[in-house]
Structures are given as C-alpha cells and as structure tokens.
PDB file with one MODEL, atoms N, CA, C and O in Angstrom:
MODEL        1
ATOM      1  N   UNK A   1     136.547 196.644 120.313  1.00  0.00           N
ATOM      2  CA  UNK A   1     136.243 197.395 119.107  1.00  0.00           C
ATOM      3  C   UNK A   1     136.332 198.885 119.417  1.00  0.00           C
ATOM      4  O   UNK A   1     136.283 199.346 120.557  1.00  0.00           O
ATOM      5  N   UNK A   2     136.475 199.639 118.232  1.00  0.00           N
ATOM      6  CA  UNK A   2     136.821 200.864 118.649  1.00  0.00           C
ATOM      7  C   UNK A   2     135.577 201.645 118.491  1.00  0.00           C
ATOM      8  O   UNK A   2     134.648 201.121 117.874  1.00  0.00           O
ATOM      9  N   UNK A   3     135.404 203.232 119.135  1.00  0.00           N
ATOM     10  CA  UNK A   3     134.091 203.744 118.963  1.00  0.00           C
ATOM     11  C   UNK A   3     133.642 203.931 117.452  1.00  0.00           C
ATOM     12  O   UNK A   3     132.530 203.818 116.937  1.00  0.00           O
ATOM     13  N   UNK A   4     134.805 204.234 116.947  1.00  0.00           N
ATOM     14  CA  UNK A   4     134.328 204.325 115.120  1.00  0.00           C
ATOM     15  C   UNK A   4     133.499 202.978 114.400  1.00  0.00           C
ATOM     16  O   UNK A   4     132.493 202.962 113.691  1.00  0.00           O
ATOM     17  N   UNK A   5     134.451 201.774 114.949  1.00  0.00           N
ATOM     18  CA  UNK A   5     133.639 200.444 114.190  1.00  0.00           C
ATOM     19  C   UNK A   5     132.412 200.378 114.384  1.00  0.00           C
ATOM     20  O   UNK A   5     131.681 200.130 113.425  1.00  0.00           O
ATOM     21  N   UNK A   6     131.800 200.611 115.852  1.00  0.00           N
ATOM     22  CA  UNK A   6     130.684 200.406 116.867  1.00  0.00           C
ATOM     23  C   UNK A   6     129.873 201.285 116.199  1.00  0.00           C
ATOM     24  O   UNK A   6     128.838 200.729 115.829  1.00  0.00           O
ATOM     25  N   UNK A   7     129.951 202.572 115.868  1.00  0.00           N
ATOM     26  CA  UNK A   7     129.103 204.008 115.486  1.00  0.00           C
ATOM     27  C   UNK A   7     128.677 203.483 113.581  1.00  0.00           C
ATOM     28  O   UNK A   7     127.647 203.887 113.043  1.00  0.00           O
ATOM     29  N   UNK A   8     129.784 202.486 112.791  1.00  0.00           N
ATOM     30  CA  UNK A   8     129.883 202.391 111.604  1.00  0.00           C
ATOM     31  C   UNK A   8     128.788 200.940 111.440  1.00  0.00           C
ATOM     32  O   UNK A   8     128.089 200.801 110.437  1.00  0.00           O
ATOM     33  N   UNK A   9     128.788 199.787 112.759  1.00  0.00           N
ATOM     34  CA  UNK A   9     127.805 198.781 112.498  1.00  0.00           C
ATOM     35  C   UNK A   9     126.442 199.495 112.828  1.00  0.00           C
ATOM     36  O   UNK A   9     125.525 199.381 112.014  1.00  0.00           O
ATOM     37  N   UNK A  10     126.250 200.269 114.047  1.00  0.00           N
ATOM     38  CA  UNK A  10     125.076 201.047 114.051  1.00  0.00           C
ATOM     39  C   UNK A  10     124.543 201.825 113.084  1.00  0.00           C
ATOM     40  O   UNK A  10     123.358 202.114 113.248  1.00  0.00           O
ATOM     41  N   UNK A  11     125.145 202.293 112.011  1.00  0.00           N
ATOM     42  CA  UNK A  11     124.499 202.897 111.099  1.00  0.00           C
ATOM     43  C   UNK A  11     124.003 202.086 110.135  1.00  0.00           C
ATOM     44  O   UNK A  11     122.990 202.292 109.466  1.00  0.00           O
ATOM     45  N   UNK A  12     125.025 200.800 110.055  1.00  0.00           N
ATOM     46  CA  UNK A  12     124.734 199.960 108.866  1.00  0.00           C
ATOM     47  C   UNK A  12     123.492 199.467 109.425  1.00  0.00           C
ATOM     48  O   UNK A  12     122.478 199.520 108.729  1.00  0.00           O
ATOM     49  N   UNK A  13     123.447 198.970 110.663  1.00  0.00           N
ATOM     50  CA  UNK A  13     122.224 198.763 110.967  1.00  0.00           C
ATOM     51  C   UNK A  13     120.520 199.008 110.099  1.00  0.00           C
ATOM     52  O   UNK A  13     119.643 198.604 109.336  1.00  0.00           O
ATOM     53  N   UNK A  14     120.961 199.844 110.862  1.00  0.00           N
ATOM     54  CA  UNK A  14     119.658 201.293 111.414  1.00  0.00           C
ATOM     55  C   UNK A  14     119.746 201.599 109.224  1.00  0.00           C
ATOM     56  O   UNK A  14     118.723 202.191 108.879  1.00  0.00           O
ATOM     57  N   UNK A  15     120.407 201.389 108.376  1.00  0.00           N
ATOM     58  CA  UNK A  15     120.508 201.626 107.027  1.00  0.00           C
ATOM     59  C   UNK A  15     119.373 200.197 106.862  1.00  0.00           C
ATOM     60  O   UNK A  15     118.189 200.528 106.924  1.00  0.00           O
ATOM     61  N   UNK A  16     119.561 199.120 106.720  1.00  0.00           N
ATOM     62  CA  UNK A  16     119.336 197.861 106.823  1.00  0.00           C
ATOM     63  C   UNK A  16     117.851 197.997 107.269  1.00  0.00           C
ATOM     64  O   UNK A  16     116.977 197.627 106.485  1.00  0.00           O
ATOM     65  N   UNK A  17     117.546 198.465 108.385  1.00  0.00           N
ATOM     66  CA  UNK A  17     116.201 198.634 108.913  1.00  0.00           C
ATOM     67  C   UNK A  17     115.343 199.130 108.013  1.00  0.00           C
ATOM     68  O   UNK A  17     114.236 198.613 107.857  1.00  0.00           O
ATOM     69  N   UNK A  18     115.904 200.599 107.044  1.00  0.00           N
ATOM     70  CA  UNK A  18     115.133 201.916 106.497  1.00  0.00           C
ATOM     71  C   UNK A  18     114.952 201.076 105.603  1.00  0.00           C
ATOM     72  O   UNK A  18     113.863 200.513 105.489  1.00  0.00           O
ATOM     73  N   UNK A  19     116.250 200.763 104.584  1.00  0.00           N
ATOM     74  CA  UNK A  19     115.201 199.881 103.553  1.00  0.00           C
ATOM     75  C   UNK A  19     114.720 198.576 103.634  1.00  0.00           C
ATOM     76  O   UNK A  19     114.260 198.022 102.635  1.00  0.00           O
ATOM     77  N   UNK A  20     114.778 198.030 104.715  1.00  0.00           N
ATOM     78  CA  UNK A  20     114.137 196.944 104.892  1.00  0.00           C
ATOM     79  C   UNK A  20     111.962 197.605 105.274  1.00  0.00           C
ATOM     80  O   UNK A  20     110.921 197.059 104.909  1.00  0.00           O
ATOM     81  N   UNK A  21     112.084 198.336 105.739  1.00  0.00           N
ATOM     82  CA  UNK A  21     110.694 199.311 106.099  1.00  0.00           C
ATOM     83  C   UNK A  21     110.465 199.867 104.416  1.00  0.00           C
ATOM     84  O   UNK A  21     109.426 199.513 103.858  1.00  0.00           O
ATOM     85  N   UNK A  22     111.538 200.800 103.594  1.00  0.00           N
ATOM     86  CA  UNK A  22     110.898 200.997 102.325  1.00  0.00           C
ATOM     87  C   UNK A  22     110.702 200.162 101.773  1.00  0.00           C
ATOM     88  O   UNK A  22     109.677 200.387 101.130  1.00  0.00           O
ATOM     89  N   UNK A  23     111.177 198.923 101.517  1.00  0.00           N
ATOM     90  CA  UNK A  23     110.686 197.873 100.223  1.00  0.00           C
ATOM     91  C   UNK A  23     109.543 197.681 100.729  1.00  0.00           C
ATOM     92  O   UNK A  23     108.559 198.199 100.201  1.00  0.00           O
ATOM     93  N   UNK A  24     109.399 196.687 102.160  1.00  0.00           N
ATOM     94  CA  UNK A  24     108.108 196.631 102.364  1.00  0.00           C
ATOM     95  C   UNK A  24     106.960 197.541 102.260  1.00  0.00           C
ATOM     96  O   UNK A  24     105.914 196.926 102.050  1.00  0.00           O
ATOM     97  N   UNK A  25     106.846 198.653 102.331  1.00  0.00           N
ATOM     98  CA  UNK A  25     106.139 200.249 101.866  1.00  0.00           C
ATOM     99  C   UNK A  25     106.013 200.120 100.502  1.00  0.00           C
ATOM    100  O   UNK A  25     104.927 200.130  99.923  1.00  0.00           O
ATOM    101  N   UNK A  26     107.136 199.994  99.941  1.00  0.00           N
ATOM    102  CA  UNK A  26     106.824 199.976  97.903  1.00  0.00           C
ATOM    103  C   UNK A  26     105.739 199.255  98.054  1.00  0.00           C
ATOM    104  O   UNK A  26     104.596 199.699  97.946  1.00  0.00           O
ATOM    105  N   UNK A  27     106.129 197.765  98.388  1.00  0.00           N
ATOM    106  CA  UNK A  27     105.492 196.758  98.016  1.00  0.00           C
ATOM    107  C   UNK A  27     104.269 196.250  98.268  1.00  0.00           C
ATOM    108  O   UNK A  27     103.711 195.324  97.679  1.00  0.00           O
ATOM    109  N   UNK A  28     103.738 197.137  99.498  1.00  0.00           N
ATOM    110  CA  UNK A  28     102.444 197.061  99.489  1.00  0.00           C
ATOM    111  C   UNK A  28     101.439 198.240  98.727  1.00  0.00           C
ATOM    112  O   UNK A  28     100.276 198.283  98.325  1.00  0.00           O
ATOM    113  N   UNK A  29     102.776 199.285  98.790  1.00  0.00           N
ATOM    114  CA  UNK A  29     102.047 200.512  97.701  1.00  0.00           C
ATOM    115  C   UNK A  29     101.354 200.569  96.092  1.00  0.00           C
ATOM    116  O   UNK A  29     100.506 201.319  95.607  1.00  0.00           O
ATOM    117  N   UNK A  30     102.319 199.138  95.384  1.00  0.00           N
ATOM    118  CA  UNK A  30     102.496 199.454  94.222  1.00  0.00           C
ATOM    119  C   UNK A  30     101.261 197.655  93.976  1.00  0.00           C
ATOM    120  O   UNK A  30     100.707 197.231  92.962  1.00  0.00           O
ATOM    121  N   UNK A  31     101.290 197.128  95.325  1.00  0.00           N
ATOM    122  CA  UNK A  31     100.265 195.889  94.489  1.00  0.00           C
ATOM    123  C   UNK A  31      98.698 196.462  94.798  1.00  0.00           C
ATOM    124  O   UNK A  31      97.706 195.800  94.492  1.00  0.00           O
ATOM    125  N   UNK A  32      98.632 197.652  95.381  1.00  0.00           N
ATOM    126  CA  UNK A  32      97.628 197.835  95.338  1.00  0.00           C
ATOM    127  C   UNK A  32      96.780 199.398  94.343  1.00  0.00           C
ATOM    128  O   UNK A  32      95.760 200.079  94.450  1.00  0.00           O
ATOM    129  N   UNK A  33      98.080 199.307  93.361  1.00  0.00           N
ATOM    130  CA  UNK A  33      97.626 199.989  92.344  1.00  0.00           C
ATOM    131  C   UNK A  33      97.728 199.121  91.217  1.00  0.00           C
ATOM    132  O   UNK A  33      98.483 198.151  91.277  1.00  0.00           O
ATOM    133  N   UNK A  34      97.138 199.329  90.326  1.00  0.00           N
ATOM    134  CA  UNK A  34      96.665 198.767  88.808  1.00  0.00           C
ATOM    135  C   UNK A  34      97.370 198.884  87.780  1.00  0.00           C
ATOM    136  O   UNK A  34      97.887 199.995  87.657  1.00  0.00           O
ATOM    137  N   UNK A  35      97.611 198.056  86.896  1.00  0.00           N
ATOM    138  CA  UNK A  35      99.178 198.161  85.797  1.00  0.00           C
ATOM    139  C   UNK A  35      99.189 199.761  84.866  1.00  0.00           C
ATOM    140  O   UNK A  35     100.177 200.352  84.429  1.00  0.00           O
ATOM    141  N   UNK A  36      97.804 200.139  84.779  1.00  0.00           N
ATOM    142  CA  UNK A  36      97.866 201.319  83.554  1.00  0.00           C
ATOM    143  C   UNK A  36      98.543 202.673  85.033  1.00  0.00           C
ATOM    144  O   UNK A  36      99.267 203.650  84.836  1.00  0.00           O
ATOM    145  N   UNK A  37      98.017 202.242  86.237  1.00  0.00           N
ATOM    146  CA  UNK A  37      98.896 203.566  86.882  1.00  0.00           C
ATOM    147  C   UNK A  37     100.652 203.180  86.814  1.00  0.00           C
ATOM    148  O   UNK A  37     101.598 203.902  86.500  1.00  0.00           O
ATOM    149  N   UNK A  38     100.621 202.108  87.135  1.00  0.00           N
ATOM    150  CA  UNK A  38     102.494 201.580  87.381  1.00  0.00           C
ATOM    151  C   UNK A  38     103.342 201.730  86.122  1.00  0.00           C
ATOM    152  O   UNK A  38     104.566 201.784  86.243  1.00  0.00           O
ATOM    153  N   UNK A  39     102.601 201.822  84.571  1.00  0.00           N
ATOM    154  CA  UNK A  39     102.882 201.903  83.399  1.00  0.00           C
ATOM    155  C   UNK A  39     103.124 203.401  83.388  1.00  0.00           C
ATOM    156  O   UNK A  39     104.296 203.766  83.291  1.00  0.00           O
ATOM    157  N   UNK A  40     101.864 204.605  83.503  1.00  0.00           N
ATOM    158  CA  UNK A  40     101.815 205.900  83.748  1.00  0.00           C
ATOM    159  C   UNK A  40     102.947 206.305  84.536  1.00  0.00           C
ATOM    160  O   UNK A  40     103.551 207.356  84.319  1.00  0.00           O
ATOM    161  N   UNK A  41     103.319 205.298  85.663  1.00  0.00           N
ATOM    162  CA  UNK A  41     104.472 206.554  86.344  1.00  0.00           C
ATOM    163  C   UNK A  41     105.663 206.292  85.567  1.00  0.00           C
ATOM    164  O   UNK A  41     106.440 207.241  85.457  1.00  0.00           O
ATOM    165  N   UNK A  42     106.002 205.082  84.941  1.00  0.00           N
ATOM    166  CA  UNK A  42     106.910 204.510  84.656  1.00  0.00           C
ATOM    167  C   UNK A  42     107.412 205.779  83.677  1.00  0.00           C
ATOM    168  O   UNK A  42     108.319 206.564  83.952  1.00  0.00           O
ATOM    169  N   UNK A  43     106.474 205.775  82.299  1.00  0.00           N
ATOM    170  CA  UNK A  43     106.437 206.220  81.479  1.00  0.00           C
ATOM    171  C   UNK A  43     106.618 208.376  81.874  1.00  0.00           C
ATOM    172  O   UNK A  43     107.084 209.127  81.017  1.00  0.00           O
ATOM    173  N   UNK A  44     106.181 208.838  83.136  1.00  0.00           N
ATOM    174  CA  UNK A  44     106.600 209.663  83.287  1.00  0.00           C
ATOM    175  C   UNK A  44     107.538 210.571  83.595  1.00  0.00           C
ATOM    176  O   UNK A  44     107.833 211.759  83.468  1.00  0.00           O
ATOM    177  N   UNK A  45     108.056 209.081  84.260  1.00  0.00           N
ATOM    178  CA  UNK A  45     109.772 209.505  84.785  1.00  0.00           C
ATOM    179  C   UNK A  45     110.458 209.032  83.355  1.00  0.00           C
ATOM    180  O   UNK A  45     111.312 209.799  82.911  1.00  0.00           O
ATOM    181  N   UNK A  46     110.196 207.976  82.683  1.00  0.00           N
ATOM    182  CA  UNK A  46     110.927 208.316  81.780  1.00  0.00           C
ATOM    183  C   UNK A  46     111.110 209.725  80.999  1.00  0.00           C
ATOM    184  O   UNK A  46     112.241 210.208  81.069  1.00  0.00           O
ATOM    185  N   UNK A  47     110.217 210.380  80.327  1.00  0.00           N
ATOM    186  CA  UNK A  47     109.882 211.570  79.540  1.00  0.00           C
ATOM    187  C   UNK A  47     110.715 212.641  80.723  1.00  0.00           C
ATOM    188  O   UNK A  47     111.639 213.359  80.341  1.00  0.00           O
ATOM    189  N   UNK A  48     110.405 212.635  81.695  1.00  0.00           N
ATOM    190  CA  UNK A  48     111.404 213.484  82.649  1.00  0.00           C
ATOM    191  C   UNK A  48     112.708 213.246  82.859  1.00  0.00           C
ATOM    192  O   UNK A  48     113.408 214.106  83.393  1.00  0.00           O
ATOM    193  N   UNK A  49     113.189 212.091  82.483  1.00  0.00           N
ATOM    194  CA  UNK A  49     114.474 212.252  82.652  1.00  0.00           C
ATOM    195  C   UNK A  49     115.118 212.228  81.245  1.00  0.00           C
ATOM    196  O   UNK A  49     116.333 212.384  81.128  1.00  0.00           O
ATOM    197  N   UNK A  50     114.188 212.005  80.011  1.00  0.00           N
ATOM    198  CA  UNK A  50     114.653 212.422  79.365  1.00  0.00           C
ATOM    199  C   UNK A  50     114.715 214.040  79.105  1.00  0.00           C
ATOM    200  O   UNK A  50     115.714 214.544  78.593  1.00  0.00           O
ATOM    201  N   UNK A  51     114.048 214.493  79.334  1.00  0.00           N
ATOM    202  CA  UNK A  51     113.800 215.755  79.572  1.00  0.00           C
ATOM    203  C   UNK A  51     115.094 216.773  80.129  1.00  0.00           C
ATOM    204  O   UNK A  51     115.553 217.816  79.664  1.00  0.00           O
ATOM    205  N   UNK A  52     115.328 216.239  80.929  1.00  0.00           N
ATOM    206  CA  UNK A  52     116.880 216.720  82.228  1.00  0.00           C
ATOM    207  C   UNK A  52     117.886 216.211  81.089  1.00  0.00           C
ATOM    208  O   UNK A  52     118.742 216.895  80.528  1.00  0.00           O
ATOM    209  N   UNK A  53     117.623 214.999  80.894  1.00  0.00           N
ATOM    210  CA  UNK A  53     119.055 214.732  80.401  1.00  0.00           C
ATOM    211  C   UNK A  53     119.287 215.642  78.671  1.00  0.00           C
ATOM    212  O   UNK A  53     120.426 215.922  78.296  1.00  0.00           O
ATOM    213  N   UNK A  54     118.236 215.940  77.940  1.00  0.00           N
ATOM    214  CA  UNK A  54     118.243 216.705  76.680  1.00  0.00           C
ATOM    215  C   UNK A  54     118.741 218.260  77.266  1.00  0.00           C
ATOM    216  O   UNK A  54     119.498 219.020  76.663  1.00  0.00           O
ATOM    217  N   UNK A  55     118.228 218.465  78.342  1.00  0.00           N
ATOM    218  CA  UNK A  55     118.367 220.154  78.791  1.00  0.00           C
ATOM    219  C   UNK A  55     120.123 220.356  78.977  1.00  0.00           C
ATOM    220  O   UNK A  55     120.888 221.152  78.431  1.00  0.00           O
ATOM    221  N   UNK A  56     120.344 219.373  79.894  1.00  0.00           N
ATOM    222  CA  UNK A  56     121.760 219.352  80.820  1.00  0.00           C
ATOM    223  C   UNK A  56     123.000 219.126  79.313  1.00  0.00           C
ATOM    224  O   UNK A  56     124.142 219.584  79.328  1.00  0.00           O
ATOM    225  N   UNK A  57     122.355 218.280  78.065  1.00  0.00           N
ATOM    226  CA  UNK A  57     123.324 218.080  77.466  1.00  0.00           C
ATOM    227  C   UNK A  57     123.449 219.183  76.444  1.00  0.00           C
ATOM    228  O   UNK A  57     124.484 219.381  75.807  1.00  0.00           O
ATOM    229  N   UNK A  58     122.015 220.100  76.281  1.00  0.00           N
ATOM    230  CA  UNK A  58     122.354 221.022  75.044  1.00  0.00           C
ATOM    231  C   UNK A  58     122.969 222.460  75.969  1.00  0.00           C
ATOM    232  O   UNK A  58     123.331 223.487  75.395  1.00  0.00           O
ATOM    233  N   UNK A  59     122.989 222.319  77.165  1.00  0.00           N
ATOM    234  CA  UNK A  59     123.646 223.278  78.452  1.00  0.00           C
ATOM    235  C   UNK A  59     125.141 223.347  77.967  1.00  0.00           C
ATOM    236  O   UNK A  59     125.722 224.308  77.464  1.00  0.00           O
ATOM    237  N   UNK A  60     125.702 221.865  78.291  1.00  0.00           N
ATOM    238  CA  UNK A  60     127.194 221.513  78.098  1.00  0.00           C
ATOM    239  C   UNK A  60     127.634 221.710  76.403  1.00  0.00           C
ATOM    240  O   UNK A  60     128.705 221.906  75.829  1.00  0.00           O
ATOM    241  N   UNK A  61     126.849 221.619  76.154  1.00  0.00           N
ATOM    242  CA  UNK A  61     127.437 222.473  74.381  1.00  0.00           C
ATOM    243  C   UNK A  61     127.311 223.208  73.940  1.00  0.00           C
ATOM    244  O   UNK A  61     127.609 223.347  72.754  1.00  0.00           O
ATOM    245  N   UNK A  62     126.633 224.356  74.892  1.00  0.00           N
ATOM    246  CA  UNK A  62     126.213 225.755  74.248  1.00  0.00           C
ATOM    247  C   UNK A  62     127.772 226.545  74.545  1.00  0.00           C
ATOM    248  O   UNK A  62     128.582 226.323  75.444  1.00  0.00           O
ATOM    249  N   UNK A  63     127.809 227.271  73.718  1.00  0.00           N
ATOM    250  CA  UNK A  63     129.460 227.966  73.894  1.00  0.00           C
ATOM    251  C   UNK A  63     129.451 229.245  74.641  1.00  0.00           C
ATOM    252  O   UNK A  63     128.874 230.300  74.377  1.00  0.00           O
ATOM    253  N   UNK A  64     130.246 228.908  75.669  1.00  0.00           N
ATOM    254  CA  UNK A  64     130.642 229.764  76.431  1.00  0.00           C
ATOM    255  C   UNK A  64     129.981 229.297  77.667  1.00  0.00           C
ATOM    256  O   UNK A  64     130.248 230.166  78.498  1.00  0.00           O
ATOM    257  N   UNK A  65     129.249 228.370  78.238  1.00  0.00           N
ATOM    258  CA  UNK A  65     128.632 228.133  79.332  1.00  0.00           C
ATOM    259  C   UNK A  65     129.614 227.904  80.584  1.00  0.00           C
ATOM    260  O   UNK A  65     129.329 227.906  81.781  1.00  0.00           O
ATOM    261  N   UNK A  66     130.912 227.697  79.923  1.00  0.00           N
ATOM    262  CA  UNK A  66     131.954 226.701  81.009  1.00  0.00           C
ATOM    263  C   UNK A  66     132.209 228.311  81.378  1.00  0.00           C
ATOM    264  O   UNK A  66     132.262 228.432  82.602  1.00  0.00           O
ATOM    265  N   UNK A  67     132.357 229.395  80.785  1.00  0.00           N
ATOM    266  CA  UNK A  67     132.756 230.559  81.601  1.00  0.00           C
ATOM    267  C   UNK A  67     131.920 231.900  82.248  1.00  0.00           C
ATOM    268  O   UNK A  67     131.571 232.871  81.576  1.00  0.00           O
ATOM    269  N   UNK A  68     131.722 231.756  83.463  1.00  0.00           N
ATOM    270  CA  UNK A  68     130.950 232.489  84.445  1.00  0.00           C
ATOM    271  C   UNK A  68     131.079 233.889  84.027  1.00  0.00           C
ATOM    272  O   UNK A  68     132.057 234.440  83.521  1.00  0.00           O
ATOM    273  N   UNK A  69     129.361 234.610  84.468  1.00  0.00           N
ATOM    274  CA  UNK A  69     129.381 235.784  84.043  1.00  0.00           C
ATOM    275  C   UNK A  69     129.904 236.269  84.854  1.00  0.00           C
ATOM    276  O   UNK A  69     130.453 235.655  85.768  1.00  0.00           O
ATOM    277  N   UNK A  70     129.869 237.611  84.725  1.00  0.00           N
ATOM    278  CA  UNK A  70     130.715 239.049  85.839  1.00  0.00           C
ATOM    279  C   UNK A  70     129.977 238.922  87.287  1.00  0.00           C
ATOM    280  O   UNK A  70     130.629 238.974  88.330  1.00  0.00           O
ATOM    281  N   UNK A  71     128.606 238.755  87.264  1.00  0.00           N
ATOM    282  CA  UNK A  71     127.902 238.683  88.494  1.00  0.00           C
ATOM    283  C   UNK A  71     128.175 237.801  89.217  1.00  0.00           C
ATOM    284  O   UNK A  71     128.402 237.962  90.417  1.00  0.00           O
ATOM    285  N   UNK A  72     128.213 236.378  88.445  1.00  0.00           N
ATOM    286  CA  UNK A  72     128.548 234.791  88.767  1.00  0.00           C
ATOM    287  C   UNK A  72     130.356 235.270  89.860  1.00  0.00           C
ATOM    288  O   UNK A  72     130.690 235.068  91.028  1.00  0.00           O
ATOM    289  N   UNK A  73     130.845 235.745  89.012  1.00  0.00           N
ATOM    290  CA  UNK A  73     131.930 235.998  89.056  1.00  0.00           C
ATOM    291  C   UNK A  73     132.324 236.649  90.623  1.00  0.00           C
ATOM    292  O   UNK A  73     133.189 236.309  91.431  1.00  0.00           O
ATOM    293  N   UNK A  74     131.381 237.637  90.657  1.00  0.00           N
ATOM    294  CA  UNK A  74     131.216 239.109  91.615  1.00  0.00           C
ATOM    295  C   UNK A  74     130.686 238.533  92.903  1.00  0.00           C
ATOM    296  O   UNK A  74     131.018 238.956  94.010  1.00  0.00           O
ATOM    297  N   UNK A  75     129.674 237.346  92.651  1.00  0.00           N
ATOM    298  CA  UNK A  75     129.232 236.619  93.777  1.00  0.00           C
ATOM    299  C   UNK A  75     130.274 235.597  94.441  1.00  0.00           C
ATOM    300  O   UNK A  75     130.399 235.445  95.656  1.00  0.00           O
ATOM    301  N   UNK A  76     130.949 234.970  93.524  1.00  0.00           N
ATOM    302  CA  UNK A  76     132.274 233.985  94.089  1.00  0.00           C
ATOM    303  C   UNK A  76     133.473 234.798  94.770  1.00  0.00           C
ATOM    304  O   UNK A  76     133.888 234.328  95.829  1.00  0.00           O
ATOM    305  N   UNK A  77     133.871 235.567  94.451  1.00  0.00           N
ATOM    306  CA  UNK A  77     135.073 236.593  95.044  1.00  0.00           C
ATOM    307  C   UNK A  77     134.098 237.324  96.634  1.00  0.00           C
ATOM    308  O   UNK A  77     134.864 237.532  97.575  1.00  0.00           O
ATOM    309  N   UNK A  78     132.650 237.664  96.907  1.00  0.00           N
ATOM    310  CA  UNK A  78     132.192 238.120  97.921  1.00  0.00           C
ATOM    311  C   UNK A  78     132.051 236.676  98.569  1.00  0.00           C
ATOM    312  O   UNK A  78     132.839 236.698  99.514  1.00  0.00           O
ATOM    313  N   UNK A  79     131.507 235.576  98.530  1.00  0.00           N
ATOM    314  CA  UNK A  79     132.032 234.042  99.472  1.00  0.00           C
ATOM    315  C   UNK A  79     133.104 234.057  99.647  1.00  0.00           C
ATOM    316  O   UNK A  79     133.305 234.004 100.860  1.00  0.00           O
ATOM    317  N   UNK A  80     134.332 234.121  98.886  1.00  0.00           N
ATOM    318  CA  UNK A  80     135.492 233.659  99.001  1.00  0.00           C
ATOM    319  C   UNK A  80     136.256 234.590 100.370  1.00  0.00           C
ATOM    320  O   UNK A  80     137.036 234.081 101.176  1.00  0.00           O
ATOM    321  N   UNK A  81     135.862 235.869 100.379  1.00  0.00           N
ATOM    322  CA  UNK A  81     136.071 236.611 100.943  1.00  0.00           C
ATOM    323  C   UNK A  81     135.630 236.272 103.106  1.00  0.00           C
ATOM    324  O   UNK A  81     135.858 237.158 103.929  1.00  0.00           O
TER     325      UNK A  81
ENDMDL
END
C-alpha cells in the first residue's frame, strides 16, 4: 500500500473513533436532561436559524450588495498586491 492509502485509513480511523466518543457524549448528555430543556434547545436553534437564514436572504436582495464598496475594493487590490 502506498503512504497516501495508509495516512487516508488512519484518518478514517481516528474519524470513526471521534464520533464514535461524540455520540456516546450526546447520549449520555441529553438522557440526563429533561424533555422541556431538549424541546428549549430545539426550539432555539430553530428561531436562530431562522433568524440567519431571514438576514442572509434579505442581504442577497438588497440592491447593490453583489458590488463592493471603494474600501472593500481598496482592501482587495492591497492583498492582491
């Protein structure tokens, strides 16, 4: 086998391990909280991602957003540089 395959099962590994260690972590985390907290987070990430996703979409339709200001502008040409 070559060093790439060898370096590519070791990661899958060692991947395999992490969430094999997080589920078990959820799963003792979340039976030892009570349905109105597991409901509460549920319900908070929802409202937050609705949240992101209302912001990000009235972003992409405000006019003129797709074109960078002078500074935006002034900062990309000094990286590029």
């Amino acid at each position: 086998m070559s060093r790439t395959t060898v370096l590519q099962l070791i990661a899958a590994v060692i991947t395999i391990a992490v969430l094999a260690v997080l589920h078990q972590g959820l799963k003792w985390f979340l039976d030892r909280m009570s349905l109105d907290y597991m409901l509460g987070v549920i319900s908070g990430a929802v409202v937050v991602f609705l949240v992101w996703f209302l912001a990000e979409r009235q972003d992409r339709l405000r006019p003129g957003s797709g074109v960078p200001s002078a500074e935006q502008q002034s900062t990309r040409h000094t990286i590029d540089l």
